[in-house]
PDB file with one MODEL, atoms N, CA, C and O in Angstrom:
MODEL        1
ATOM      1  N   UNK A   1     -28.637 -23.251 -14.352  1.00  0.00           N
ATOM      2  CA  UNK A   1     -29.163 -22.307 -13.390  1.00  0.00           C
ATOM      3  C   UNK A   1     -30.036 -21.307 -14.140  1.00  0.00           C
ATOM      4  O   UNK A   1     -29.681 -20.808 -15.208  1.00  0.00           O
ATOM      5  N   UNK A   2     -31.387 -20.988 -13.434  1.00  0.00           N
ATOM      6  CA  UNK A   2     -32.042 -20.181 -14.049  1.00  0.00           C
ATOM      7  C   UNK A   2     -31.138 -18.917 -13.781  1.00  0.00           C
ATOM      8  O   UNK A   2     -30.085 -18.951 -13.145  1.00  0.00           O
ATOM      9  N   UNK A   3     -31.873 -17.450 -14.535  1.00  0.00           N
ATOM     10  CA  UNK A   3     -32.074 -16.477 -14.562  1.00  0.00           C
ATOM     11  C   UNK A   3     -32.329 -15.437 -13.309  1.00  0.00           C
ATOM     12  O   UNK A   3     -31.855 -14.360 -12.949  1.00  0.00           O
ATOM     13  N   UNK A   4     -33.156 -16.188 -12.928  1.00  0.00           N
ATOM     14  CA  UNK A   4     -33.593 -15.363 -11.342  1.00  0.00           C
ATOM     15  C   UNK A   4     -32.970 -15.734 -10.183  1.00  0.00           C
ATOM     16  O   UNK A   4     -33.010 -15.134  -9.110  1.00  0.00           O
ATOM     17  N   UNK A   5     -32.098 -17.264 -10.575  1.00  0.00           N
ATOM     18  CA  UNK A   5     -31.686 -18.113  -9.527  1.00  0.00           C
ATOM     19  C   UNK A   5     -30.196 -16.920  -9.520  1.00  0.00           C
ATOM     20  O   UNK A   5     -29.618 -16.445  -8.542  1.00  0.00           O
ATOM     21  N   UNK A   6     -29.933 -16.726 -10.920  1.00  0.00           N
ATOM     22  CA  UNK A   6     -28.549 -16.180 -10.975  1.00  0.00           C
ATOM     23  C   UNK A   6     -28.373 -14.808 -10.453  1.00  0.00           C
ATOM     24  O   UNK A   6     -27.326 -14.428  -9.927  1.00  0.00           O
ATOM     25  N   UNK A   7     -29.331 -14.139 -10.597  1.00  0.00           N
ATOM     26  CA  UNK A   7     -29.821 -13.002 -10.323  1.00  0.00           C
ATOM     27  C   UNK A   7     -29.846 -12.399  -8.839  1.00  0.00           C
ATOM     28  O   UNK A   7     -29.594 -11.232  -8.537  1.00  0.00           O
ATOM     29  N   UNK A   8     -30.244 -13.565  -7.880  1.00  0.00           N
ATOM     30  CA  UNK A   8     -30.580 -13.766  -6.571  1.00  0.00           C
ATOM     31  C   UNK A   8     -29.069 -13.884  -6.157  1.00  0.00           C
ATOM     32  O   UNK A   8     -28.788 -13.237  -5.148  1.00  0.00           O
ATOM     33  N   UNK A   9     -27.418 -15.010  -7.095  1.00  0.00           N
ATOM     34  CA  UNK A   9     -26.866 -15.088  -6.474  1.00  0.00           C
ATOM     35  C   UNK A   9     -25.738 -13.901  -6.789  1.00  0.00           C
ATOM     36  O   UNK A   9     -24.577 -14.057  -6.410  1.00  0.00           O
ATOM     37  N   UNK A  10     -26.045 -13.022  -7.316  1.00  0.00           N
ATOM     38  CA  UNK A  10     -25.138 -12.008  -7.891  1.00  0.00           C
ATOM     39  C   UNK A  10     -25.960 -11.242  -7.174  1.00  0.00           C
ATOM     40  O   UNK A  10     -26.874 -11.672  -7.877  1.00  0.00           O
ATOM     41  N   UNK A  11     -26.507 -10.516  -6.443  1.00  0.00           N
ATOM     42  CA  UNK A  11     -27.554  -9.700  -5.824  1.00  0.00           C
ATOM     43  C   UNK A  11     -26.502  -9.935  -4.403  1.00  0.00           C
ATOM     44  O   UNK A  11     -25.758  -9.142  -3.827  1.00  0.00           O
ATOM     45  N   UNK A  12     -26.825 -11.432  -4.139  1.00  0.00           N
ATOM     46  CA  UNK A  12     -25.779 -11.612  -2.313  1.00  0.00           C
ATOM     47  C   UNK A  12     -24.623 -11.224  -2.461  1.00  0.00           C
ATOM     48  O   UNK A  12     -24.119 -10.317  -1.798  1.00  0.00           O
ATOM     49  N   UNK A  13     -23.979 -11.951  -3.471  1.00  0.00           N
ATOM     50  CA  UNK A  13     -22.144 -11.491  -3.811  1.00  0.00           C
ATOM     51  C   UNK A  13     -22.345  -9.971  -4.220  1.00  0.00           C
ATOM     52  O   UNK A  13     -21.569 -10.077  -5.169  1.00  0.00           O
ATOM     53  N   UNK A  14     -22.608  -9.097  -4.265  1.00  0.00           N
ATOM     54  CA  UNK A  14     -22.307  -7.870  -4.712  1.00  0.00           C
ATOM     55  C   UNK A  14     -22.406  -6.807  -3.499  1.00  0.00           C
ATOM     56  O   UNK A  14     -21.902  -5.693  -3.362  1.00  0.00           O
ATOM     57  N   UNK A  15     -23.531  -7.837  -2.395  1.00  0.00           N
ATOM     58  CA  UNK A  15     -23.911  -6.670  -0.911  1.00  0.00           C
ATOM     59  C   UNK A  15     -22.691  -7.160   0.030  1.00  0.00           C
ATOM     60  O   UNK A  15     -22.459  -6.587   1.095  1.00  0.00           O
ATOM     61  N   UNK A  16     -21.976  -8.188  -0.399  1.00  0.00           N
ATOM     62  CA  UNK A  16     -20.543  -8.711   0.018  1.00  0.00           C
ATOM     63  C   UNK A  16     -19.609  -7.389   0.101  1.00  0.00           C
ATOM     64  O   UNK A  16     -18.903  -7.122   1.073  1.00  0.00           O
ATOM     65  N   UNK A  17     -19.714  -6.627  -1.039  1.00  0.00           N
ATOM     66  CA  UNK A  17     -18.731  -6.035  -1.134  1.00  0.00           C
ATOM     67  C   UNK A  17     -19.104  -4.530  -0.691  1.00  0.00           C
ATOM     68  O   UNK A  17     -20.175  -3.947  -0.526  1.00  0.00           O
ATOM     69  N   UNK A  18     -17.581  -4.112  -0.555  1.00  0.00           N
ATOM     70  CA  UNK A  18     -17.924  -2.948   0.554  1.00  0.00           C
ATOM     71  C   UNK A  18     -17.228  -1.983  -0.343  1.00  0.00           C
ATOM     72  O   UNK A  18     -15.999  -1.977  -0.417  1.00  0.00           O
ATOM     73  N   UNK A  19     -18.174  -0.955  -1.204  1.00  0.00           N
ATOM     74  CA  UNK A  19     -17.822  -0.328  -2.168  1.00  0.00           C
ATOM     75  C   UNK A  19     -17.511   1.339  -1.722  1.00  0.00           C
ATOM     76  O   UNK A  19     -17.119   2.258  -2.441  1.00  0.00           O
ATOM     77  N   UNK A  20     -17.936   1.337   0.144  1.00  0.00           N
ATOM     78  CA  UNK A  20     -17.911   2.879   0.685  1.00  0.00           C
ATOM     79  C   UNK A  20     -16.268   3.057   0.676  1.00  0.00           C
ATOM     80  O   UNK A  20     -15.807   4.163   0.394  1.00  0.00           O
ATOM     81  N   UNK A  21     -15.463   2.044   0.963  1.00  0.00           N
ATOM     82  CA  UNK A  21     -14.328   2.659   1.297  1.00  0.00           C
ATOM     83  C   UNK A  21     -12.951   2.423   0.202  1.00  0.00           C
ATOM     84  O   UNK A  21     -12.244   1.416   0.152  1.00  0.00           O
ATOM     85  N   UNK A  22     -12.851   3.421  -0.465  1.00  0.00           N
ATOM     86  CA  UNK A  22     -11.704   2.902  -1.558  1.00  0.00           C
ATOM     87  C   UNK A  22     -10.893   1.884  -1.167  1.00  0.00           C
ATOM     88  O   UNK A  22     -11.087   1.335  -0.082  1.00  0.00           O
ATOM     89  N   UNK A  23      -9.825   1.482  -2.044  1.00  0.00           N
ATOM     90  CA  UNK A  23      -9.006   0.448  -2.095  1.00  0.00           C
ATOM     91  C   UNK A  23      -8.036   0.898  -3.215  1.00  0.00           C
ATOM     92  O   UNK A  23      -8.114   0.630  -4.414  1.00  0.00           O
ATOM     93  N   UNK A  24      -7.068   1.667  -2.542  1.00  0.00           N
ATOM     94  CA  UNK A  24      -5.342   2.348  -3.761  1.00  0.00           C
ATOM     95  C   UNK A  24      -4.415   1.451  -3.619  1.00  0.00           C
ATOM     96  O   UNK A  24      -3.990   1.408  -2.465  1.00  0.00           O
ATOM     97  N   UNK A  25      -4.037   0.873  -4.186  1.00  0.00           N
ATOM     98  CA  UNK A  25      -2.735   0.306  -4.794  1.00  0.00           C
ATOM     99  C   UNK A  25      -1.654   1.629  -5.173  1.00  0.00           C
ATOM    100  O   UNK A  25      -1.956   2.433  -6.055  1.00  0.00           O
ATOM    101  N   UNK A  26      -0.261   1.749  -4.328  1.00  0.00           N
ATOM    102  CA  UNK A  26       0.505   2.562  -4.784  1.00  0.00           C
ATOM    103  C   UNK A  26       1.577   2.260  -5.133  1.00  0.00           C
ATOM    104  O   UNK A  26       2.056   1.458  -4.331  1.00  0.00           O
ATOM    105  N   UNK A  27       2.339   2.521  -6.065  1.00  0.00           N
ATOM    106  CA  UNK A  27       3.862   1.818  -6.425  1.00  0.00           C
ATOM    107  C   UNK A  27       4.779   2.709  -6.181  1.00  0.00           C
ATOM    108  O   UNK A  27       4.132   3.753  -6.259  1.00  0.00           O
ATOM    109  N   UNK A  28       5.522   2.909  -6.012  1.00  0.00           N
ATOM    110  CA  UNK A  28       6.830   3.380  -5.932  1.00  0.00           C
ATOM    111  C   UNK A  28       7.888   3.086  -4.739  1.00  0.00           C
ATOM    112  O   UNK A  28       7.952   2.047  -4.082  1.00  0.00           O
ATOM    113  N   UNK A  29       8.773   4.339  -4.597  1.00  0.00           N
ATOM    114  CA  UNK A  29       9.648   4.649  -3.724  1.00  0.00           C
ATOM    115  C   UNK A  29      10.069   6.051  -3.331  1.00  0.00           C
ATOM    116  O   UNK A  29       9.618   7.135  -3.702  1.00  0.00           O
ATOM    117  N   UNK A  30      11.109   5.739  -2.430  1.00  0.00           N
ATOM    118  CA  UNK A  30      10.892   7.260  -1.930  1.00  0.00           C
ATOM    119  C   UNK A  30      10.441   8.465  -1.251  1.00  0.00           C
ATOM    120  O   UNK A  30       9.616   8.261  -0.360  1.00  0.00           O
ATOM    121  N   UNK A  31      10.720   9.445  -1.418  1.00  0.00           N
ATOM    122  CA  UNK A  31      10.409  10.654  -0.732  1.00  0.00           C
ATOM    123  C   UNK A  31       8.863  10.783  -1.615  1.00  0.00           C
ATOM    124  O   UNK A  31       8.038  11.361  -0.907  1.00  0.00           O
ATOM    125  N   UNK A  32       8.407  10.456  -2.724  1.00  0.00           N
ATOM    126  CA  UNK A  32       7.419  10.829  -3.115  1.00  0.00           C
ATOM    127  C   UNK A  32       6.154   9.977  -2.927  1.00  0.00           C
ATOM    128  O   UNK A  32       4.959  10.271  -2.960  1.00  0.00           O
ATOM    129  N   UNK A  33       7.041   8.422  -2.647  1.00  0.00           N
ATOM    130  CA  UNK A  33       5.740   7.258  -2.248  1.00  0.00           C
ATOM    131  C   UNK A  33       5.459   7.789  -0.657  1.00  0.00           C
ATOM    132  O   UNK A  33       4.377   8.015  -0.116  1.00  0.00           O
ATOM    133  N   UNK A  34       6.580   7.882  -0.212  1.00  0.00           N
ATOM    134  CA  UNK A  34       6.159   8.229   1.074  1.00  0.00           C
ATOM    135  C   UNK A  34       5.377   9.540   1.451  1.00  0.00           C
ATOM    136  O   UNK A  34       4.993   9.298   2.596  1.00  0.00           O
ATOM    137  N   UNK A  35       5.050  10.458   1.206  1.00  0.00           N
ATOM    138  CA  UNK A  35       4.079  11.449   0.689  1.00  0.00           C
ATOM    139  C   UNK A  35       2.879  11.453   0.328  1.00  0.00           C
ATOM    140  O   UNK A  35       1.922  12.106   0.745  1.00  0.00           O
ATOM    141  N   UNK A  36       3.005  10.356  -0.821  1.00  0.00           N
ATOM    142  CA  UNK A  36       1.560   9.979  -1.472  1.00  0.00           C
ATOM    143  C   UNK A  36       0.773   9.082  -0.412  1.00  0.00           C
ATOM    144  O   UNK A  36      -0.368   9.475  -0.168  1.00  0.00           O
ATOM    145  N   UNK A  37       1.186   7.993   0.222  1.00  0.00           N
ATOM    146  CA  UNK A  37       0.655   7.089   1.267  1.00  0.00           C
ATOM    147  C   UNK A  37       0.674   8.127   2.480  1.00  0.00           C
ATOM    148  O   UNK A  37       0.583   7.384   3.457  1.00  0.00           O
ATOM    149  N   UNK A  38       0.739   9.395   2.937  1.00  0.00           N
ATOM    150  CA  UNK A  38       0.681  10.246   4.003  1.00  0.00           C
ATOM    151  C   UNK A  38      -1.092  10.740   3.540  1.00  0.00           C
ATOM    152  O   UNK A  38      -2.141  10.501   4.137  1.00  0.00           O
ATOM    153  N   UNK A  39      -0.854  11.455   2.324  1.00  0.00           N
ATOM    154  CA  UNK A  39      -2.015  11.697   1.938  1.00  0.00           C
ATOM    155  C   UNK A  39      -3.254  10.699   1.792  1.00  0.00           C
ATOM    156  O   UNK A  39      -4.376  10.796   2.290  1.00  0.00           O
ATOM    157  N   UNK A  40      -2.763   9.786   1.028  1.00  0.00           N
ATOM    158  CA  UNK A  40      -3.737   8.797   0.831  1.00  0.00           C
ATOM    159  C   UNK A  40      -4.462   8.095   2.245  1.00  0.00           C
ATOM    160  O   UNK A  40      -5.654   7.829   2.403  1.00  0.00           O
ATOM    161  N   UNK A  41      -3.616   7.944   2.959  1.00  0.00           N
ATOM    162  CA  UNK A  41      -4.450   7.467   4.472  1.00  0.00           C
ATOM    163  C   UNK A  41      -5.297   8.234   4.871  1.00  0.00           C
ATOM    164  O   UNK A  41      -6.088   7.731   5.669  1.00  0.00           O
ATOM    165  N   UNK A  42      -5.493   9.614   4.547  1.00  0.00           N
ATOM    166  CA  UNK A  42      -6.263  10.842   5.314  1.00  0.00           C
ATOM    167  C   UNK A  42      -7.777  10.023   4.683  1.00  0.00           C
ATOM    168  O   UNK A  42      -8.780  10.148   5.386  1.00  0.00           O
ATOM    169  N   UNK A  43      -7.889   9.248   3.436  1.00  0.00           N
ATOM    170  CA  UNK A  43      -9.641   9.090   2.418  1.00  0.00           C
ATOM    171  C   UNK A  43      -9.454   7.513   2.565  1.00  0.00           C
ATOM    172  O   UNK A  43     -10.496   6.920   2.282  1.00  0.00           O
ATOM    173  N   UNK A  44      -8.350   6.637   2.951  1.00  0.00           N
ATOM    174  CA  UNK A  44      -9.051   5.319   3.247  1.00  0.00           C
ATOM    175  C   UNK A  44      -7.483   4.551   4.437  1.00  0.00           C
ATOM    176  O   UNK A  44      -6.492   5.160   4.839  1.00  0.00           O
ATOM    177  N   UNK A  45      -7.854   3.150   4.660  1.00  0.00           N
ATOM    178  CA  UNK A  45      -7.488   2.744   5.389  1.00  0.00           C
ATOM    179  C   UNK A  45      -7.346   1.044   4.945  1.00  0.00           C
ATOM    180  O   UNK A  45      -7.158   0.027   5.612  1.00  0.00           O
ATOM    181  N   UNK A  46      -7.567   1.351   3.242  1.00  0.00           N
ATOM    182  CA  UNK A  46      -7.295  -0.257   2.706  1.00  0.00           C
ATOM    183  C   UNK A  46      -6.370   0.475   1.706  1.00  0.00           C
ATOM    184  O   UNK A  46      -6.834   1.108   0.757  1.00  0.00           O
ATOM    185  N   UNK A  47      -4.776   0.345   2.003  1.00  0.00           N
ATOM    186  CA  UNK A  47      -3.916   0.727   1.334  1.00  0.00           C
ATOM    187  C   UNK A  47      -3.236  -1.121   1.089  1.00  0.00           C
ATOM    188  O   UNK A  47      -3.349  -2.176   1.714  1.00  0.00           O
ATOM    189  N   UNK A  48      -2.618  -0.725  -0.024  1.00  0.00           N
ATOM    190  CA  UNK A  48      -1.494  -1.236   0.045  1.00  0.00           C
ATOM    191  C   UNK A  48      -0.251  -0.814  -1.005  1.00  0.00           C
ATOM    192  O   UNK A  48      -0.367  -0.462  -2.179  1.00  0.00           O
ATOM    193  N   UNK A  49       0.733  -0.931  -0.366  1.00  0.00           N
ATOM    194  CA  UNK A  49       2.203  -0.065  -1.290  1.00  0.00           C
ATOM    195  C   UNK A  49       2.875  -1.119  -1.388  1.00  0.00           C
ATOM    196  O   UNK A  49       2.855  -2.129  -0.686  1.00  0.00           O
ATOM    197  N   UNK A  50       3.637  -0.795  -2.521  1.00  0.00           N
ATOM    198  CA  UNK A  50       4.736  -2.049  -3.473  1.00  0.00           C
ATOM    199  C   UNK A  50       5.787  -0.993  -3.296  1.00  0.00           C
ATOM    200  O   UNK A  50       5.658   0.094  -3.859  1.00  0.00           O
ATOM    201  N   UNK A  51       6.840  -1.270  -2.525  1.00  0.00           N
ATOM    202  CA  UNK A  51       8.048  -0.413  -2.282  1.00  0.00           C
ATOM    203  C   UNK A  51       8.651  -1.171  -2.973  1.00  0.00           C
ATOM    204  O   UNK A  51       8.631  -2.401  -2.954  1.00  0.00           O
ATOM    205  N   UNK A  52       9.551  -0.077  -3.996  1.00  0.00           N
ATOM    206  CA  UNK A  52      11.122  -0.593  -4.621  1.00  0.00           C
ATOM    207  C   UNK A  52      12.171  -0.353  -3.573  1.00  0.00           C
ATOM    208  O   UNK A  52      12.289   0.644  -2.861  1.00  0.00           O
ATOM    209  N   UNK A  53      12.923  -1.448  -3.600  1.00  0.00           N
ATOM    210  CA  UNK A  53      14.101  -1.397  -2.915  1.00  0.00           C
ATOM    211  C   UNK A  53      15.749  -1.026  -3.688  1.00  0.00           C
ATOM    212  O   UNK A  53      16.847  -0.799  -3.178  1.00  0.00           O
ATOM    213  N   UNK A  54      15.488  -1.065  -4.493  1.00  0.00           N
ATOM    214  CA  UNK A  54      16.624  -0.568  -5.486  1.00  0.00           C
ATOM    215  C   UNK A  54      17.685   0.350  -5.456  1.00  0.00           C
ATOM    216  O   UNK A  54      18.627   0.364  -6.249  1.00  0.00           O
ATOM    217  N   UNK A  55      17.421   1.458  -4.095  1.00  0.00           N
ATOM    218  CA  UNK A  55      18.184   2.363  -3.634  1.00  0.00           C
ATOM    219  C   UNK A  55      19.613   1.845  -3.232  1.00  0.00           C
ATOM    220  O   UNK A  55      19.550   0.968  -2.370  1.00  0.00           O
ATOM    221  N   UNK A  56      21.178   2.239  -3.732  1.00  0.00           N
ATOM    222  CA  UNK A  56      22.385   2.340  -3.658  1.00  0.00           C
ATOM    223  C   UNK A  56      22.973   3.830  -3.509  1.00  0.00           C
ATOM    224  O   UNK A  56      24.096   4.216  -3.835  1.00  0.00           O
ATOM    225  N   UNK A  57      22.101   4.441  -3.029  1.00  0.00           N
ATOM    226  CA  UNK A  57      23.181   5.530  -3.184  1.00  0.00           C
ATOM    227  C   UNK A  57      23.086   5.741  -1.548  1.00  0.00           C
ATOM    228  O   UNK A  57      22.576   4.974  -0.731  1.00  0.00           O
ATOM    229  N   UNK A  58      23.574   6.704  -1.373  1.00  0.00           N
ATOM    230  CA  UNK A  58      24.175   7.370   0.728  1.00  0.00           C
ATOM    231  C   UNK A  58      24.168   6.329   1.103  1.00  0.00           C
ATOM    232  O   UNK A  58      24.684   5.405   0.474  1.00  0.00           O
ATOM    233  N   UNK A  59      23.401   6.148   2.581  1.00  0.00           N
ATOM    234  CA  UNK A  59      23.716   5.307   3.405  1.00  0.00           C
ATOM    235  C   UNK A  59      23.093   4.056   3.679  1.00  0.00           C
ATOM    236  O   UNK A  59      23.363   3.189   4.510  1.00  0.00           O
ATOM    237  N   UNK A  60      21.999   4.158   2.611  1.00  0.00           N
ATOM    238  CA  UNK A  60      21.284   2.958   1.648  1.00  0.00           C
ATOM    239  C   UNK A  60      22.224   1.725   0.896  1.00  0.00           C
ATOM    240  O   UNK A  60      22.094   0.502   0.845  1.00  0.00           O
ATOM    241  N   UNK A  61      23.622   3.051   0.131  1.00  0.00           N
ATOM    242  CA  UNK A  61      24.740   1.991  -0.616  1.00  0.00           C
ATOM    243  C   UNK A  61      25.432   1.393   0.602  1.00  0.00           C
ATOM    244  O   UNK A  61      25.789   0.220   0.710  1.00  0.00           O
ATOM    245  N   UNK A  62      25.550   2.210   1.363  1.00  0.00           N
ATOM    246  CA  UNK A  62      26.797   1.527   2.904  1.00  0.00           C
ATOM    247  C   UNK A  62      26.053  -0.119   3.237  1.00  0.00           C
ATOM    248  O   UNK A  62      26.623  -1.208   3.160  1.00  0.00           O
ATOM    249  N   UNK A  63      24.881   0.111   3.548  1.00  0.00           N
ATOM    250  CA  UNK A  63      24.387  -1.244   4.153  1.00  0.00           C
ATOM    251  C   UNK A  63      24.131  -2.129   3.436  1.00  0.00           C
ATOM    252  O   UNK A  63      24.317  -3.311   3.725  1.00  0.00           O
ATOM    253  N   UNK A  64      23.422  -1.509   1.835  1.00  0.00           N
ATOM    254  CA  UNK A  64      24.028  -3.018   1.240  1.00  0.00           C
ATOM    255  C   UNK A  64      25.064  -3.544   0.931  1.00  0.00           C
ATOM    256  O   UNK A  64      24.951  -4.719   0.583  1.00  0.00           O
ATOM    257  N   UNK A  65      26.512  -2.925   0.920  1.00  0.00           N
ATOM    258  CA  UNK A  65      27.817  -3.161   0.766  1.00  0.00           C
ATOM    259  C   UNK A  65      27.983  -3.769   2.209  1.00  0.00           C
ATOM    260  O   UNK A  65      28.887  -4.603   2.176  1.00  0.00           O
ATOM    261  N   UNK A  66      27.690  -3.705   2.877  1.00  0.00           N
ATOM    262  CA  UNK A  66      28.274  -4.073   4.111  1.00  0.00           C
ATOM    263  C   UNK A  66      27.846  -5.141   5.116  1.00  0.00           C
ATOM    264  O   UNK A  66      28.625  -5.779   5.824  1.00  0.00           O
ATOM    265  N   UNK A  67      26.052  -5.304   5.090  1.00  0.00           N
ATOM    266  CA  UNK A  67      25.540  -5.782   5.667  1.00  0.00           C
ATOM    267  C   UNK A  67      24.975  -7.588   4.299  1.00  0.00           C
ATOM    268  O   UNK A  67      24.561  -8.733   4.483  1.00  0.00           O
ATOM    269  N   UNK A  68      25.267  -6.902   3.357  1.00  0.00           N
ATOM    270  CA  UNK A  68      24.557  -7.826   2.168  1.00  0.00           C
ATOM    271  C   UNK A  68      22.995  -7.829   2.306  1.00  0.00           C
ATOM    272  O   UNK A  68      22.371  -8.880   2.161  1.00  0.00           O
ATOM    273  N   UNK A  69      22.348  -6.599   2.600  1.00  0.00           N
ATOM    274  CA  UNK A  69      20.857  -7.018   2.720  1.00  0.00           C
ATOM    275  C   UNK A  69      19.832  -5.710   1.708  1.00  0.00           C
ATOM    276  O   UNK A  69      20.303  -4.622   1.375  1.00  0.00           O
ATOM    277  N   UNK A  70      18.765  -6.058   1.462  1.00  0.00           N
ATOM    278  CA  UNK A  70      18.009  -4.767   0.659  1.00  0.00           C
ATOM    279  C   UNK A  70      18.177  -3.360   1.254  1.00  0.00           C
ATOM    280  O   UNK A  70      17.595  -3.390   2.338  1.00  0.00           O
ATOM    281  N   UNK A  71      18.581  -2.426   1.096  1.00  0.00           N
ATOM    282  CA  UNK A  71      18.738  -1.369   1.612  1.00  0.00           C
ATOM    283  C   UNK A  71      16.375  -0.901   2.277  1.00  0.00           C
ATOM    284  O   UNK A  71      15.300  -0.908   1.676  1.00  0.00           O
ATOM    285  N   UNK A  72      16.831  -0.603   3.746  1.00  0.00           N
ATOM    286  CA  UNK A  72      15.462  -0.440   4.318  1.00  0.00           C
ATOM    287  C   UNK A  72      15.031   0.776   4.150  1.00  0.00           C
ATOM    288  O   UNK A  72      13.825   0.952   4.317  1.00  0.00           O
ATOM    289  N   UNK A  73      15.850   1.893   3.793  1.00  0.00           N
ATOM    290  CA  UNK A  73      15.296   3.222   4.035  1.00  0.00           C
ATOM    291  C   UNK A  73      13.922   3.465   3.245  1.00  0.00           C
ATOM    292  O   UNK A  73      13.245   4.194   3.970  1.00  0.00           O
ATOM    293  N   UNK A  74      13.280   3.192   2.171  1.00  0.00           N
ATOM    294  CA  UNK A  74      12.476   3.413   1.473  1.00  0.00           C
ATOM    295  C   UNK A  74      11.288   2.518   2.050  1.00  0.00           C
ATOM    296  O   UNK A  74      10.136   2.950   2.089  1.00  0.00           O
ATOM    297  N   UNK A  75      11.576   1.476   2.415  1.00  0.00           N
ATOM    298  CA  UNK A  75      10.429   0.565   3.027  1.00  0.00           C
ATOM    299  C   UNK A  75       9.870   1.307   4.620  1.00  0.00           C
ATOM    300  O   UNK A  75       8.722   1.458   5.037  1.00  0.00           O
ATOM    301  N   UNK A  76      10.963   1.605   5.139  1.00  0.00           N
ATOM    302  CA  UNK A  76      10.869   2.013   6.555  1.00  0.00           C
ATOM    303  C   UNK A  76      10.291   3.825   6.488  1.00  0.00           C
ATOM    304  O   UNK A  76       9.758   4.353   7.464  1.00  0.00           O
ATOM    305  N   UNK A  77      10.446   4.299   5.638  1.00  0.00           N
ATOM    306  CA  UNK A  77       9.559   6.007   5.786  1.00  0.00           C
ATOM    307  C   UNK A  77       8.184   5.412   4.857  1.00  0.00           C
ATOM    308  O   UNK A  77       7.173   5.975   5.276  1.00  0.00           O
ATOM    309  N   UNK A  78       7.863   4.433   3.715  1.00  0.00           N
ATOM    310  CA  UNK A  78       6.247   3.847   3.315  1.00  0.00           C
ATOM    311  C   UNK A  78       5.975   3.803   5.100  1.00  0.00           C
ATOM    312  O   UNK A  78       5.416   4.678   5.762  1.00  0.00           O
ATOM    313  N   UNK A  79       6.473   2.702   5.522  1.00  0.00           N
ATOM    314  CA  UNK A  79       6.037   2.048   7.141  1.00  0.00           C
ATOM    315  C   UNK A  79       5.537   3.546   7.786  1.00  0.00           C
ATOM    316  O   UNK A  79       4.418   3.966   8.081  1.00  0.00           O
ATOM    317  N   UNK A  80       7.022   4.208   7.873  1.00  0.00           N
ATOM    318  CA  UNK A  80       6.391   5.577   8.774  1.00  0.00           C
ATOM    319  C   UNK A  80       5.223   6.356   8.287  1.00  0.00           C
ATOM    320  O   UNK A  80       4.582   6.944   9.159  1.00  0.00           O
ATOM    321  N   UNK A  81       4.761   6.487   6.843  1.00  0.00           N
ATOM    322  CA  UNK A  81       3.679   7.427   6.295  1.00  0.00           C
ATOM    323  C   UNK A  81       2.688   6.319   6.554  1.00  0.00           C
ATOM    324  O   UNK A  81       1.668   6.886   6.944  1.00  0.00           O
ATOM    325  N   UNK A  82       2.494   5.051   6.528  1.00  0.00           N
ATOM    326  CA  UNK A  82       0.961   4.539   7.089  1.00  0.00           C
ATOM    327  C   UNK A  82       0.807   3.838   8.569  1.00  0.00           C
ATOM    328  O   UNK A  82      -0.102   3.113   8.973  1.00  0.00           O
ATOM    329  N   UNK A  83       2.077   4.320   9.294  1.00  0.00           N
ATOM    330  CA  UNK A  83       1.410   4.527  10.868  1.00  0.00           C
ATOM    331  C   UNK A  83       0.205   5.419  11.413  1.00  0.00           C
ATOM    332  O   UNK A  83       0.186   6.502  10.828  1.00  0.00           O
ATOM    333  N   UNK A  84      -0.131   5.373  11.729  1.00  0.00           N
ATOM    334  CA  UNK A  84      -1.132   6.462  12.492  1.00  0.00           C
ATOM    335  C   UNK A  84      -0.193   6.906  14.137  1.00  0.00           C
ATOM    336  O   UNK A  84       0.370   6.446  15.130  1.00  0.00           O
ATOM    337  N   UNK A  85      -0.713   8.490  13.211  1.00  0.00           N
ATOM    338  CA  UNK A  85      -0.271   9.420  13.933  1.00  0.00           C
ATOM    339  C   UNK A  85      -0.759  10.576  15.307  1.00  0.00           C
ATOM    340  O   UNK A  85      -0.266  11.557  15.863  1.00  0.00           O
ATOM    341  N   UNK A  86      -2.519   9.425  15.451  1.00  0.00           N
ATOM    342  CA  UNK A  86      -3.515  10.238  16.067  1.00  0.00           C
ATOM    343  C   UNK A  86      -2.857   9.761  17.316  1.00  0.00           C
ATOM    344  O   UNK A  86      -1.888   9.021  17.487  1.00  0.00           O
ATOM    345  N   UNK A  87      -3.490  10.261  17.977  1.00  0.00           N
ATOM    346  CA  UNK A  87      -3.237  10.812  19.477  1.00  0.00           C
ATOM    347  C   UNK A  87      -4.231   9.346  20.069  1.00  0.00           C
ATOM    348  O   UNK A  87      -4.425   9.177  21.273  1.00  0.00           O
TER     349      UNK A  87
ENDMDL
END
């Protein structure tokens, strides 16, 4: 492939991409992921969060003792901070 040919096809693939609207990757858990993804939705709307589920303690420890399943509380307030809350 020439030069100009390559030029021409890196020119199309690059107007592909949509560089106006960020793209955050957030990790955590918690009262503080859930916070950060409150804020972060206000400057874009291509989130995505990696929730740890690792929580055993209160009523996080009850349901996995009881139910045998990942404790939800940390997944379920991420969920609540990137609902939209507009009217």
């Amino acid at each position: 492939m020439q030069s100009t040919e390559m030029s021409v096809e890196n020119n199309f693939f690059m107007s592909q991409l949509d560089f106006s609207t960020p793209k955050v990757v957030a990790f955590g858990g918690g009262h503080g992921l859930a916070a950060t993804l409150s804020a972060i939705r206000q400057l874009t709307h291509q989130i995505t969060a990696v929730v740890t589920v690792a929580d055993n303690g209160g009523s996080s420890g009850r349901l996995r003792e009881e139910f045998e399943i990942l404790p939800p509380g940390d997944l379920r307030m991420a969920l609540t901070a990137l609902c939209s809350d507009d009217e």
